[in-house]
N, C-alpha and C positions, 0 to 999 in steps of 0.2 A: 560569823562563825567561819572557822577554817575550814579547806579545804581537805577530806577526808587522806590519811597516808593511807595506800596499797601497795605491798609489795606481790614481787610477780613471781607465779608459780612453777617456772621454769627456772627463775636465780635460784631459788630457795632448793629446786632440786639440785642444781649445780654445787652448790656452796656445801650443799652435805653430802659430797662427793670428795668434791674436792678441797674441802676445809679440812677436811681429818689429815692429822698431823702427819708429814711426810707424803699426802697423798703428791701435790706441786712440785717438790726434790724431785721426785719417781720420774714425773713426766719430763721435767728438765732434762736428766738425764735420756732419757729415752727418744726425746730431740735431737740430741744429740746422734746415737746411732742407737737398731736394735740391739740388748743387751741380754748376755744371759744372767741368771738369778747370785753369783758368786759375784757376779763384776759389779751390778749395783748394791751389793751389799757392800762389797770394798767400796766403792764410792761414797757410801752413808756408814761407816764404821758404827754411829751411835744408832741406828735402828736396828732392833730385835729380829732375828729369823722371821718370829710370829709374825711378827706387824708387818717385814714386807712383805711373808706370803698373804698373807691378809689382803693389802694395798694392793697388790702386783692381779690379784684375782677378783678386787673390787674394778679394778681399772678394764679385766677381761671380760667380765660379766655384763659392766656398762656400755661396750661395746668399743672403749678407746684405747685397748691394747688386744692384740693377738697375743698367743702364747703354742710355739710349736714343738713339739718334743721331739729330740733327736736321739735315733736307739744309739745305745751306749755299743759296748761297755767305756764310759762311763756314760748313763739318759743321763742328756741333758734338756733343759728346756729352753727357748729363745725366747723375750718378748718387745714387743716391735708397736709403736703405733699406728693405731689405723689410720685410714683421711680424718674421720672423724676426731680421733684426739689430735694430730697433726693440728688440728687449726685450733688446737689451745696456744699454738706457739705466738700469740699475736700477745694473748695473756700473761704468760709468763714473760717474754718483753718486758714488757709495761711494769711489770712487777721488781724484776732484775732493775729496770732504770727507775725502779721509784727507789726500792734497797737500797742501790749507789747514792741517791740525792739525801736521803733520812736517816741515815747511820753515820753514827759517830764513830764508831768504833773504826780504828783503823785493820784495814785488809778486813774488813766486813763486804766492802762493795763487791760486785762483782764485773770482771772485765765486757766486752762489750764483744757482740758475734759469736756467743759462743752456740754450740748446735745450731749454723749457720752451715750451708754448704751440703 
């Protein structure tokens, strides 16, 4: 008889965090530099208001983004990752250089070093 599968209870919290659609775009970006809420919309034209206020407060909540408001006129808000989502950046890596090697589509890949620096 085989040996029993387990998966681990800290992936499975991660994965339903961070599998939800656009939550990995978000952070990508936010490697990059902290962003306020208009510039990563422009950077994802195809996500909904909702969804990134949604993701951008799921990511605040978890503990891997800040989110600091700046009084207007016009408030705005910044959000920035903390140490702890910082060291998604090894992930997303990994992820970028698997995209470039598995897609076919051309200008699908994506260049290399990016939110490096």
């Amino acid at each position: 008889m085989a040996d029993r599968l387990e998966s681990c209870d800290g992936l499975r919290v991660a994965v339903e965090l961070l599998g939800k659609r656009w939550t990995l775009l978000i952070v990508e970006l936010l490697l990059q530099r902290p962003a306020r809420f208009c510039e990563v919309r422009r950077a994802l034209p195809r996500i909904s208001e909702r969804v990134l206020s949604e993701r951008l407060r799921e990511l605040v909540e978890s503990g891997l983004a800040t989110r600091e408001v700046e009084p207007g006129p016009p408030i705005t808000a910044t959000y920035a990752l903390t140490a702890h989502g910082i060291r998604l950046k090894p992930v997303v890596d990994a992820l970028r250089d698997w995209a470039g090697n598995a897609t076919t589509t051309p200008g699908a890949g994506c260049g290399r070093g990016r939110g490096e620096g």
